[in-house]
C-alpha positions in Angstrom: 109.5 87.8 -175.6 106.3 90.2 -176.7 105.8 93.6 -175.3 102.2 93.9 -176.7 99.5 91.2 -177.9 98.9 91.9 -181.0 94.6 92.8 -180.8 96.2 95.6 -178.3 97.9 97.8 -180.6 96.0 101.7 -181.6 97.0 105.4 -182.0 97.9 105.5 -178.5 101.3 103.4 -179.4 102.2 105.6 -182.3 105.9 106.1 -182.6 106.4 103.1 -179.6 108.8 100.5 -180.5 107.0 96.9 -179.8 107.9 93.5 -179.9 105.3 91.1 -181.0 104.6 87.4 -181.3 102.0 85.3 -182.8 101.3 82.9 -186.0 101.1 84.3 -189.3 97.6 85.3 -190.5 98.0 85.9 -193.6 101.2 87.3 -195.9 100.9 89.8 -198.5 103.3 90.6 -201.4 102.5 94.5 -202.6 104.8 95.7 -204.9 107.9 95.1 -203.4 106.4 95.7 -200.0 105.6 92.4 -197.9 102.6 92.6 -195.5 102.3 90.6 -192.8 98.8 89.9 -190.4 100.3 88.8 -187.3 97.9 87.0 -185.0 97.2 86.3 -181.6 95.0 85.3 -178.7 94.2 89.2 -178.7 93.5 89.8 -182.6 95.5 90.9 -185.6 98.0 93.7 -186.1 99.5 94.6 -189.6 103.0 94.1 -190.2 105.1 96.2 -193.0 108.8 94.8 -194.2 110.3 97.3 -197.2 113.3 96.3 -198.9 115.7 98.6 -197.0 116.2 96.2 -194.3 117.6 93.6 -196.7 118.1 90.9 -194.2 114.4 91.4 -192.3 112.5 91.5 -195.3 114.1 88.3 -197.1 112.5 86.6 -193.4 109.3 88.3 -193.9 109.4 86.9 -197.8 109.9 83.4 -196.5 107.6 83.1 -194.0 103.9 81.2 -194.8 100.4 81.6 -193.2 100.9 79.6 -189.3 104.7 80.4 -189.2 105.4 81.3 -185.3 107.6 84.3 -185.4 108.4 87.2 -183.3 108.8 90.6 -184.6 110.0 94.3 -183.8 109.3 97.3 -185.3 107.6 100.5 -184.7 104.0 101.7 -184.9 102.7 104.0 -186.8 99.3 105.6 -188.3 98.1 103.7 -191.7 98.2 105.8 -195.0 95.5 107.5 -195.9 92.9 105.4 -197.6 94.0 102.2 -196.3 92.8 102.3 -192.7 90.3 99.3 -191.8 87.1 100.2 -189.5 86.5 96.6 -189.1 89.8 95.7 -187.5 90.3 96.5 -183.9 93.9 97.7 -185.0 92.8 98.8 -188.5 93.9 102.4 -187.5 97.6 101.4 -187.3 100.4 99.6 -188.7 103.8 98.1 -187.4 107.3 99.3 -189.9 108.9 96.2 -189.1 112.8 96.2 -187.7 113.7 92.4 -187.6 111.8 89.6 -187.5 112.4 85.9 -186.2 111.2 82.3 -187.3 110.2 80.3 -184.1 108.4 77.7 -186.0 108.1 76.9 -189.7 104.7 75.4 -189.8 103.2 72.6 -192.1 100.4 73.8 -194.8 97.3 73.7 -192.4 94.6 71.4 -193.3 92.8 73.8 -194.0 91.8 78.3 -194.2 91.1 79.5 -190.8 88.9 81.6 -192.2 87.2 78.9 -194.1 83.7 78.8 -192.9 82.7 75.1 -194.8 85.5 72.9 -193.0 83.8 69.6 -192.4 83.3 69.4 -188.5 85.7 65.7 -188.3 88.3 67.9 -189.9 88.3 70.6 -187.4 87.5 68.4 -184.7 90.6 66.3 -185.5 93.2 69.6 -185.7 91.1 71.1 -182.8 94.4 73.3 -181.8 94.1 75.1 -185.6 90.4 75.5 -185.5 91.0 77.2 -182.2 93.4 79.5 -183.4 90.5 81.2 -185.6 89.6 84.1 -184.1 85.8 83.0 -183.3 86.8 79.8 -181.2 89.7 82.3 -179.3 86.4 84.7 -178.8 84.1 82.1 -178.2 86.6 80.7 -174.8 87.1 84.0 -173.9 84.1 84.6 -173.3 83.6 81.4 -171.4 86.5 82.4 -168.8 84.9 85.8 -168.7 81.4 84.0 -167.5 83.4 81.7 -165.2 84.6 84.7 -163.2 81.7 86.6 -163.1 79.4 83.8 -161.4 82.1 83.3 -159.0 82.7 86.6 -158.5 78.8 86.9 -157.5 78.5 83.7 -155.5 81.7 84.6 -153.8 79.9 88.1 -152.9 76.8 86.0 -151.5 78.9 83.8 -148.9 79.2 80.7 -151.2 81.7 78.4 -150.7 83.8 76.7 -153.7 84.0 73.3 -152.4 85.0 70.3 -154.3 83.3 67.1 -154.7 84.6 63.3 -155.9 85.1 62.4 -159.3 85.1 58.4 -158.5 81.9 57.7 -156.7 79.1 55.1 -156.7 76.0 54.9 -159.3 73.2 57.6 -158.7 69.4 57.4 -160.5 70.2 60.8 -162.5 68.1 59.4 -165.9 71.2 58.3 -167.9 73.7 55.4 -168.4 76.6 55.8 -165.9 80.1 55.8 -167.0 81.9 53.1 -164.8 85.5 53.1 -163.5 86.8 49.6 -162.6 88.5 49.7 -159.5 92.0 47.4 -159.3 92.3 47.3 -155.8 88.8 46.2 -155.3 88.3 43.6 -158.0 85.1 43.0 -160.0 84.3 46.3 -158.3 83.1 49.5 -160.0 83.1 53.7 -159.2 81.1 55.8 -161.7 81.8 59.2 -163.0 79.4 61.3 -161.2 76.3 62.7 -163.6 76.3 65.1 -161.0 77.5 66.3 -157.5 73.5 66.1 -156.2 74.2 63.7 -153.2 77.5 65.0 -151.8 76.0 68.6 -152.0 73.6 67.7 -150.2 76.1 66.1 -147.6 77.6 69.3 -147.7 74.7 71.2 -146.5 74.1 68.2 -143.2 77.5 69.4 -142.5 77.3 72.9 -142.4 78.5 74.3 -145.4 75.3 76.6 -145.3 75.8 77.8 -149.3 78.2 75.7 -151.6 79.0 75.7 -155.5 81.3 74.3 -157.7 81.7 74.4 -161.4 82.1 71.1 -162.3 82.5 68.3 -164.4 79.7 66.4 -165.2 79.5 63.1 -166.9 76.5 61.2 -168.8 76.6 58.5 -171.5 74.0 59.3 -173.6 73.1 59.7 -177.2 74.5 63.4 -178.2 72.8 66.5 -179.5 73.7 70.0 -180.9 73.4 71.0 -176.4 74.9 67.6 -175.0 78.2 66.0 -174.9 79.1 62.6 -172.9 81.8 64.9 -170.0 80.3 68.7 -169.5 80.1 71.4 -167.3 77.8 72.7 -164.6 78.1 75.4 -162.6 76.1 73.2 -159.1 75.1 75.3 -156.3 73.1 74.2 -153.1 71.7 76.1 -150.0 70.4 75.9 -146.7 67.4 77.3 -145.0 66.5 79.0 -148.3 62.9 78.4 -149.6 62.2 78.1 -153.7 61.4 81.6 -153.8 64.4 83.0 -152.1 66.7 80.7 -154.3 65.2 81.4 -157.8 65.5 85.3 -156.5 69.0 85.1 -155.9 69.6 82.9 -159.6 67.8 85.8 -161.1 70.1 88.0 -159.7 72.8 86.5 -160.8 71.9 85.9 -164.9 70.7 89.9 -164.9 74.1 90.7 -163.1 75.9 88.2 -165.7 74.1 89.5 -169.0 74.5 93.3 -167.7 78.2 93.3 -166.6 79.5 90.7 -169.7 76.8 91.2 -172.7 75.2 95.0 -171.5 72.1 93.5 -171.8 69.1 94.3 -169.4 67.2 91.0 -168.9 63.2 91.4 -168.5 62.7 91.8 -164.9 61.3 90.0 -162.7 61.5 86.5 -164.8 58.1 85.5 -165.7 56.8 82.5 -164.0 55.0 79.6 -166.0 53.5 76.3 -164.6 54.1 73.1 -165.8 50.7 72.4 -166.8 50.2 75.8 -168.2 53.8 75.1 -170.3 52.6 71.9 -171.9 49.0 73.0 -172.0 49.9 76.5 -174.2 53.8 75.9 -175.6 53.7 72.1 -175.8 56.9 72.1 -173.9 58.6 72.1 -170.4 61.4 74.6 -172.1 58.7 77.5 -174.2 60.7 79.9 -176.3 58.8 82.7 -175.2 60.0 84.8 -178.5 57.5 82.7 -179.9 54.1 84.2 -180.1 52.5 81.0 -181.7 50.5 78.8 -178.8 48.4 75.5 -178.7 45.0 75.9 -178.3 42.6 72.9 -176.6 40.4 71.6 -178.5 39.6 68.3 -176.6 36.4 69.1 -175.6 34.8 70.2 -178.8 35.5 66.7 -180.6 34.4 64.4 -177.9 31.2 63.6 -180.3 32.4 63.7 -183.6 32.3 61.0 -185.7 35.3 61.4 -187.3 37.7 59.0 -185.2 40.8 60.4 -185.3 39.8 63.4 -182.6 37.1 61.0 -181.1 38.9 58.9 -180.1 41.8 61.2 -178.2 39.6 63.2 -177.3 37.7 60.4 -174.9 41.4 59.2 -173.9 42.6 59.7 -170.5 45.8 60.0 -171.7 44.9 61.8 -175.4 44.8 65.7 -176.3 43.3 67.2 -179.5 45.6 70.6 -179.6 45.2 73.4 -182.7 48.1 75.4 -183.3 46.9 78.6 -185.0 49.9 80.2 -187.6 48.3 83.6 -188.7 49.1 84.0 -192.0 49.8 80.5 -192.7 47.5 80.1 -195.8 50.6 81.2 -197.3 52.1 78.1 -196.8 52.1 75.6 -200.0 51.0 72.0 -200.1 54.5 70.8 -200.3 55.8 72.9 -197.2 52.5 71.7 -195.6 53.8 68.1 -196.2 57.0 69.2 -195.3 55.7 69.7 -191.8 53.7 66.9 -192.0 57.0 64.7 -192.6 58.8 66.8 -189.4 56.1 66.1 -186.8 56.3 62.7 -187.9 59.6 62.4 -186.2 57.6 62.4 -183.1 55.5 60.0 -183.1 52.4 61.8 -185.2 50.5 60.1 -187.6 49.3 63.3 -189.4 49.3 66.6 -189.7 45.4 68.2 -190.4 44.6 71.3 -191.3 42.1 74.1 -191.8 42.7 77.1 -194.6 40.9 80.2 -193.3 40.2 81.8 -196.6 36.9 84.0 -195.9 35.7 83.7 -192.3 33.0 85.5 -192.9 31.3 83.0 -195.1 31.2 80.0 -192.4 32.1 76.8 -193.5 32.2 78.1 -197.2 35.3 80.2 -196.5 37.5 77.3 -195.0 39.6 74.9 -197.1 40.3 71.2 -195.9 40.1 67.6 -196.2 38.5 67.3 -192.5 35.8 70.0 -192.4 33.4 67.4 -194.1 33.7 65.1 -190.9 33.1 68.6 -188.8 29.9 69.3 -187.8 29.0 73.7 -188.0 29.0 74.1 -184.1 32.8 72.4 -183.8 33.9 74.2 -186.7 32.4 77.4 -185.4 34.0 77.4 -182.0 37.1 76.2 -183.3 37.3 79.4 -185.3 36.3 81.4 -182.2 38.7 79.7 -179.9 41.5 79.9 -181.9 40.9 83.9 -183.3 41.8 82.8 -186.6 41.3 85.3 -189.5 41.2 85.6 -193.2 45.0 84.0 -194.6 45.5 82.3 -191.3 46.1 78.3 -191.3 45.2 76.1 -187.9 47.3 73.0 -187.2 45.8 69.8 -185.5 47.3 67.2 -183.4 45.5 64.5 -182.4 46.8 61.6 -180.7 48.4 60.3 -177.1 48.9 63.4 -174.9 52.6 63.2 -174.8 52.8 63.2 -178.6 50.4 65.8 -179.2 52.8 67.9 -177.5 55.9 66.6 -178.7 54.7 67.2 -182.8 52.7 70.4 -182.0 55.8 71.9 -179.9 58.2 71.0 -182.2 56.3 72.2 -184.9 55.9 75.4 -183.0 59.5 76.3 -182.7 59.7 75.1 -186.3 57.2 77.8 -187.8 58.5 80.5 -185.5 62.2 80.0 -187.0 61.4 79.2 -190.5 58.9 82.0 -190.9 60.7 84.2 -188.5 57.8 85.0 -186.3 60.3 85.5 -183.4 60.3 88.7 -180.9 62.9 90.0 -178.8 66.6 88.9 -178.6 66.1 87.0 -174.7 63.3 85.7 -173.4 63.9 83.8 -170.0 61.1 82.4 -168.0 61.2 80.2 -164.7 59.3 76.9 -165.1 57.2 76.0 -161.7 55.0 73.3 -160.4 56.5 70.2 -161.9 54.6 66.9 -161.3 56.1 64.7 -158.8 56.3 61.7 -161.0 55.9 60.4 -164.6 54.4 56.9 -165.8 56.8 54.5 -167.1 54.3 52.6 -169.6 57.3 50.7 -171.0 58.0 49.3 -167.0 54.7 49.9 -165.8 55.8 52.3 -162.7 56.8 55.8 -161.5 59.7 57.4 -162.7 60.6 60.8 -160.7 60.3 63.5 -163.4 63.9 65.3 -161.8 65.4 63.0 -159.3 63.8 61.2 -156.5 65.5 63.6 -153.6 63.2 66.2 -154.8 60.7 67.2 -152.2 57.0 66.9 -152.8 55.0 69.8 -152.3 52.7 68.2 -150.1 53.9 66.0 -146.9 51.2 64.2 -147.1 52.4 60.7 -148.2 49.2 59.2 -148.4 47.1 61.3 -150.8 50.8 61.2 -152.5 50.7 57.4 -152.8 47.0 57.2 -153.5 47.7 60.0 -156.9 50.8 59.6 -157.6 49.7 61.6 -161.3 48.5 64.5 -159.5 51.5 64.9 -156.8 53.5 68.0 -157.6 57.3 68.8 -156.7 59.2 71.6 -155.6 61.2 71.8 -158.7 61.5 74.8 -160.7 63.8 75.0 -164.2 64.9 78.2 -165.9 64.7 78.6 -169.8 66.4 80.8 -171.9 65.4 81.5 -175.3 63.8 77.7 -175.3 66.7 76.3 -174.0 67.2 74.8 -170.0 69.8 76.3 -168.5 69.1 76.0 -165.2 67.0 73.2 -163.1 66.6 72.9 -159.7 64.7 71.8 -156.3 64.0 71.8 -152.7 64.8 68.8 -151.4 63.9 66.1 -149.0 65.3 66.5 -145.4 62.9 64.3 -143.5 64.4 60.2 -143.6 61.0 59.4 -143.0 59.7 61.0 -146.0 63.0 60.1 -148.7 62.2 56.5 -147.4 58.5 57.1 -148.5 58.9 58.4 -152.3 61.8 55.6 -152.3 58.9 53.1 -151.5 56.7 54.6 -154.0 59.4 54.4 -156.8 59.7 50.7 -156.0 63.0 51.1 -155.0 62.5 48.5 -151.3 64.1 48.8 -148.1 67.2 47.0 -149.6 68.3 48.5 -152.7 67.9 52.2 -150.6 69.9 50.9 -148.4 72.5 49.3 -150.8 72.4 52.6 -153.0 71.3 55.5 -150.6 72.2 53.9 -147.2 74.8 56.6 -146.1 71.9 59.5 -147.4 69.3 57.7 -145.1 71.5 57.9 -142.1 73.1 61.7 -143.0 69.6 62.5 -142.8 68.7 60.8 -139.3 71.4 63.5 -138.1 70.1 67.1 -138.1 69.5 67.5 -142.0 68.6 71.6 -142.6 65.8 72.3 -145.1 67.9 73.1 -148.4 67.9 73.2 -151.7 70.0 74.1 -154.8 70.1 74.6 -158.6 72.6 73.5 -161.5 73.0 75.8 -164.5 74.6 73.7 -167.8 78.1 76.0 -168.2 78.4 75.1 -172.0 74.7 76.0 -172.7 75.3 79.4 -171.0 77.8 80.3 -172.8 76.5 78.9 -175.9 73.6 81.0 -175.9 75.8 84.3 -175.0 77.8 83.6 -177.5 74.9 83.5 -180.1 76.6 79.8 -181.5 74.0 76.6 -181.9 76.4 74.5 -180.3 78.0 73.9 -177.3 80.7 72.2 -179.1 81.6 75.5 -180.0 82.2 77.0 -176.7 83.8 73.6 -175.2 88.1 73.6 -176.0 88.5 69.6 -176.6 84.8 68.4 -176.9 83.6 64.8 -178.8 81.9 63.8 -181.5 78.3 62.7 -182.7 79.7 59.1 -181.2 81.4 60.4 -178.1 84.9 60.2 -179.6 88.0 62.1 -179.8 89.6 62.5 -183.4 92.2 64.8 -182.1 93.5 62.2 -179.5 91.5 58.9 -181.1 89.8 57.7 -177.6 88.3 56.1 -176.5 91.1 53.3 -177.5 91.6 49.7 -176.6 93.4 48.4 -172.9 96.4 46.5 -173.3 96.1 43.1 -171.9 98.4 43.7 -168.8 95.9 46.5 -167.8 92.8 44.2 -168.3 94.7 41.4 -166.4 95.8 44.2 -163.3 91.7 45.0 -163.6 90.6 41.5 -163.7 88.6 42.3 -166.8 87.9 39.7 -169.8 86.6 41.1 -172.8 83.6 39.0 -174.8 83.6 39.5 -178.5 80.4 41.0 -179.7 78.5 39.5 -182.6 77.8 42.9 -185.1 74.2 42.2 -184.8 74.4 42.4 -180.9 
């Protein structure tokens, strides 16, 4: 029906006749001369009707912005003065021959290139709010990505090998979504949170280097980066070591960013530790843009008598952290309480402070509320261990480890954005060393910190089981601009040593065998060493696209509540579908 898209046309078509079709952008009345922005998947071309094609140009008056029509004419240059440099097709108009209605179309609910449409609204008419031409760029985009990573892995001897979508319950750190199954009653499959065993199958079997870009499926609260179904590109290896399979990951994101963005990514990817990450960023994903960092101060307020460092400070489990914000004396008591309010959010009971107004005068040049409980030596090696100078302001958190580094971190990425302290448009950085394990204090056990078919780094299984706290893992994660995109590990080939952390997790001889049975046994028959990585597709392509949310790079995502307003689900079962299930459904008090 079209001979061109639309976004195609430029002085290389002059005097071609075309046929076009798309929606109607916008429609312009000029003196007796209708203008027409016709719009498709590929951009906007400018359409001309005059009056001396009567019939054509009483169409073109009728039609309304969203009409579908399809249009002839021929193209030629603009007149002078009226070519746009912002248009991909500015340079050139279509004199319109005839025209035809497909589709009258409804007033939409709202202007596509409204930028204030409530987020229900568009989320509800998803298939206008992906006619504007962001969302059409934004999905482009995505399929460009899509092609490009399998156009590498294909290059590398991957294989693209599908795995189930109806499986049984994995540990992957979130609620399951459960299928019940008719033909086995009061029986349940799960939508998988991820492909980690079966990849793993794959590589006892053979498949040597597998990936799949697949759906993935979690049902957990939502943020700006999460949704309850998304998409991870899932790869896995044999006979690779860490090294080897972060260097070929690396590869691939400078390859990606080079071919799609033209954008040389810092080479190599600098490498961080875990510890060093929480020790200096406050976080397991450091936006390295950021040149703010914690300081330690732990040490220097083990004897002061001012409790609220003391005490951390003598905790096993407490920190006392300064985060030093040059220039920050700027900062006014209310934005100061501002931040105080924001840290609160996690789990801080404060926010103290020191003013550096004259650093060469001591303790006379500072201004705070603490420095009285301070004695001169602590304040003195706080200001040379932090480097703080005149018109700077040092942040303190003081409190549980974990929190510390939760407020501080937070408030870290906070300052960099609002003061806009950051450097450098990309800023990727492999994370390393990950502990083994992390304390459950609300169960009072060991939680693996990835998954527990991660390998240790030691093979020791004693000195594992006698410090569990100090066991690290083979893990590594890759962040992006402070983001996760990546996360992977080495894993556990020896049966021996998966039955051993499975031990340690408190997961007995039974429940592996009821949940991880068929692993145990894959394993007891030739399992290569391997490991693998998943990259989150939408965050990718969320971060190319320079968006804040991967709702924006996802065609038909959810809601806040994982819900559909364009298709209303989830929605209730009718009762011959609960019957066929065996399913009876209990009426839930609201304050349940």
């Amino acid at each position: 029906m079209r001979s061109h898209y639309c976004g195609e046309l430029n002085t290389s078509h002059i005097d071609q006749e075309v046929e076009l079709c798309g929606w109607v952008h916008r429609r312009r009345d000029h003196g007796g001369v209708i203008f027409i922005d016709l719009r498709d998947r590929k951009g906007i071309a400018q359409i001309v009707y005059d009056p001396d094609r009567a019939e054509p140009f009483a169409i073109a008056d009728s039609v309304r912005n969203e009409f579908v029509i399809r249009i002839s004419g021929k193209v030629r240059n603009r007149p002078e003065g009226t070519i746009n440099p912002d248009m991909a097709t500015g340079e050139v108009e279509v004199l319109g021959h005839s025209i035809e209605i497909l589709n009258k179309a409804k007033t939409p609910p709202f202007q596509l290139d409204d930028e204030h449409v409530h987020d229900d609204v568009k989320l509800k008419y998803r298939y206008v709010d992906l006619r504007r031409p962001v969302m059409q760029e934004n999905l482009h985009l995505r399929s460009i990505v899509v092609k490009h990573l399998r156009d590498f892995l294909d290059r590398n001897g991957f294989m693209d090998i599908e795995t189930p979508m109806l499986t049984k319950a994995t540990p992957e750190g979130a609620r399951d979504y459960l299928v019940p199954s008719r033909t086995h009653p009061g029986n349940f499959f799960a939508l998988p949170q991820s492909p980690q065993l079966f990849k793993q199958l794959l590589m006892m079997s053979g498949m040597d280097r597998y990936y799949q870009i697949v759906r993935c499926f979690r049902d957990e609260d939502l943020r700006a980066d999460r949704q309850p179904e998304f998409t991870q590109l899932d790869i896995e290896t044999s006979f690779m070591n860490e090294d080897e399979i972060t260097g070929l990951m690396e590869e691939m994101i400078h390859t990606l960013f080079k071919d799609v963005l033209k954008i040389d990514l810092p080479s190599p990817f600098p490498r961080v530790s875990y510890a060093d990450a929480m020790n200096r960023y406050g976080s397991d994903r450091p936006d390295l843009r950021n040149p703010l960092e914690l300081t330690d101060v732990s040490d220097l307020m083990k004897e002061v008598e001012f409790k609220v460092f003391s005490g951390p400070a003598n905790m096993d489990n407490g920190r006392v952290a300064a985060l030093h914000l040059p220039n920050g004396s700027q900062l006014s008591r209310k934005e100061i309480d501002d931040y105080t309010d924001y840290v609160g959010q996690f789990g801080a009971k404060g926010l103290a402070y020191i003013k550096v107004n004259d650093a060469t005068k001591g303790r006379d040049g500072l201004q705070s509320p603490i420095l009285k409980f301070l004695p001169d030596n602590v304040v003195t090696n706080i200001m040379q261990r932090t480097e703080a100078k005149d018109g700077d302001l040092i942040f303190f958190g003081a409190d549980k480890t974990k929190i510390v580094n939760d407020a501080l971190g937070a408030l870290r990425n906070r300052l960099g954005h609002d003061l806009g302290l950051l450097t450098g448009e990309w800023a990727p950085v492999w994370i390393i060393d990950f502990p083994m394990f992390e304390y459950n204090e609300d169960e009072k056990r060991w939680d693996p910190l990835h998954h527990p078919f991660t390998s240790p780094a030691s093979e020791d299984i004693e000195t594992i089981k006698g410090d569990p706290g100090n066991a690290l893992s083979r893990a590594y994660d890759l962040v992006l601009n402070g983001i996760e995109l990546g996360g992977g590990s080495i894993r556990i080939h020896n049966s021996e040593i998966q039955s051993a952390i499975f031990d340690l997790l408190d997961i007995g001889p039974e429940e592996a065998q009821e949940k991880f049975g068929f692993l145990l046994e894959a394993l007891g028959y030739g399992c290569p060493p391997h490991g693998g990585i998943a990259f989150g597709l939408d965050r990718m392509v969320m971060l190319m696209a320079g968006r804040e949310s991967i709702r924006d790079v996802i065609a038909f995502p959810k809601t806040q509540t994982a819900s559909c307003l364009l298709t209303s689900a989830p929605s209730v079962a009718s009762a011959r579908q609960l019957r066929e299930l065996g399913i009876k459904l209990v009426k839930q008090n609201k304050s349940d």
